[in-house]
C-alpha positions, 0 to 999 in steps of 0.5 A: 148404563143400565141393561135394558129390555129390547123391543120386539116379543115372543108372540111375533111370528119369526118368518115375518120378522125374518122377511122384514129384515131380509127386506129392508136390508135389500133397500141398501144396495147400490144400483148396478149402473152405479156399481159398474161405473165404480172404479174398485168394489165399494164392500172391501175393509181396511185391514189396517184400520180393523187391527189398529181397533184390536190393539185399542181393545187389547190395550184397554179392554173394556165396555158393555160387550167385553164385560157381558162375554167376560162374565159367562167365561168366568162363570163364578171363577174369581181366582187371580189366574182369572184376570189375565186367562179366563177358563171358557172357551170363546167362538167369534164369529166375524171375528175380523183381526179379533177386537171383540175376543182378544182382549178377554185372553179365552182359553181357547178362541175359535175365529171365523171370518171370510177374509184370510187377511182379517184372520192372519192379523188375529192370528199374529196377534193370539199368538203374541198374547199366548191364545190358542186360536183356531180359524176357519175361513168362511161365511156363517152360517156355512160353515157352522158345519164344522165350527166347535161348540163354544162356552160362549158365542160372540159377534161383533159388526156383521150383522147389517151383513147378514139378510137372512138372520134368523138362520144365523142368530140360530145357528149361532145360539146353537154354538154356544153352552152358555151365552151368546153376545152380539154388538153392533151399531144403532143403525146401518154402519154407512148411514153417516154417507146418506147426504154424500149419497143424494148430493153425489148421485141422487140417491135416497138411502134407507132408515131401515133396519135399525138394531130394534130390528135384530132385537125384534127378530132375536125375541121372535125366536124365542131368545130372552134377550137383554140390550145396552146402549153405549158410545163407540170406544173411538172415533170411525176415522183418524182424519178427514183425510182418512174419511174422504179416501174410505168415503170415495171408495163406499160411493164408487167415486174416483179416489182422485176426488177425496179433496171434494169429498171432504168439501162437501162432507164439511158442508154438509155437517158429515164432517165431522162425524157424530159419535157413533152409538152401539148396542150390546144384545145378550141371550144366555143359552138354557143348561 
């Protein structure tokens, strides 16, 4: 599919773009009282189903966001030692269990996540593949401090988490010589829960923010960015079953009614679960 230009200009002031997006990221949160009555936190990530998504890229590494960072990394090389090890070094921010880095082989790889499980698989899996990897634990920006300058910056799915995101957008174009790549879902990444939300507790969720958004924001900031549209390489869920237990947890249910989760979910048409569309965003960093 062909790159096109994203929404949102350089004329727009980027406070205002920043509180909006600050904003419409607030209306996503749970209520308290349905927080408090959650039997475990709805905000923790499967670090199985994370890796089992690595080992699908490792083995098939291909799509808009792979082949925008593996450009900049090559940055005119074409010899045959290219196709396996690409000279530029690579900064994966949200790096999780490395789908959005791994798979390119970088020279040198730096991760950063906030989850010493998410880094222990990518780790494990650098290693296995002969990548020199350096982790660093933490949230970004916070830890942009001591963070390498990269080639080449990328971040993959972690920016519906981010409510202040100019500062990381910022800070994450000043950790990068040549080219920053961001990708993430069209919309919030728990919109498909909507209808559970308002059949289990009654709760309108938000359309808002959505990528236009983030685009808005980037050019606002003055980045010349580039946008393109595709289909998630594989489905969010194996099973039904899989869904209702992830489900169960991201509505503070009882995991004890996974089995009704899914009969509402099926009747609802959640089940199964539309394709997921997502967007890769790409800004090239001025010499």
């Amino acid at each position: 599919m062909d790159a096109t230009r994203g929404a949102g200009h350089r004329d727009a002031d980027p406070a205002e773009v920043a509180e909006r997006w600050r904003r419409e990221l607030a209306a996503w949160a749970i209520p308290d009282e349905i927080i408090a009555a959650a039997p475990e936190s709805p905000w923790g990530h499967n670090v199985a189903r994370f890796a089992r998504r690595t080992d699908q890229a490792i083995a098939r590494p291909v799509g808009p966001t792979a082949r925008r960072v593996r450009e900049a990394l090559q940055d005119g090389t074409t010899d045959a030692a290219a196709a396996t090890r690409f000279p530029g070094s690579l900064l994966d921010v949200g790096a999780g269990t490395g789908a959005a880095s791994l798979p390119l082989r970088p020279r040198e790889l730096i991760a950063v996540d906030e989850s010493a499980a998410m880094l222990a698989e990518l780790t494990r899996r650098a290693e296995g593949l002969g990548v020199p990897v350096r982790v660093i634990e933490g949230r970004w920006p916070d830890v942009a401090g001591r963070t390498p300058v990269a080639d080449v910056a990328v971040c993959a799915h972690v920016v519906f988490n981010v409510p202040d995101l100019a500062e990381f957008f910022t800070a994450l174009t000043a950790h990068a010589r040549r080219r920053v790549v961001v990708e993430m879902p069209e919309r919030h990444p728990t919109s498909w829960l909507n209808p559970l939300w308002e059949h289990f507790h009654g709760l309108r969720r938000p359309a808002t923010p959505t990528y236009a958004d983030a685009v808005a924001l980037a050019r606002a900031l003055g980045y010349g960015v580039a946008v393109e549209h595709h289909r998630a390489p594989d489905r969010l869920y194996a099973s039904i079953e899989e869904m209702a237990a992830s489900a169960c947890r991201r509505l503070c249910l009882d995991p004890a009614r996974a089995d009704e989760v899914a009969r509402v979910a099926e009747e609802l048409g959640v089940w199964p679960l539309e394709p997921t569309r997502w967007v890769t965003l790409w800004w090239d960093v001025p010499a």
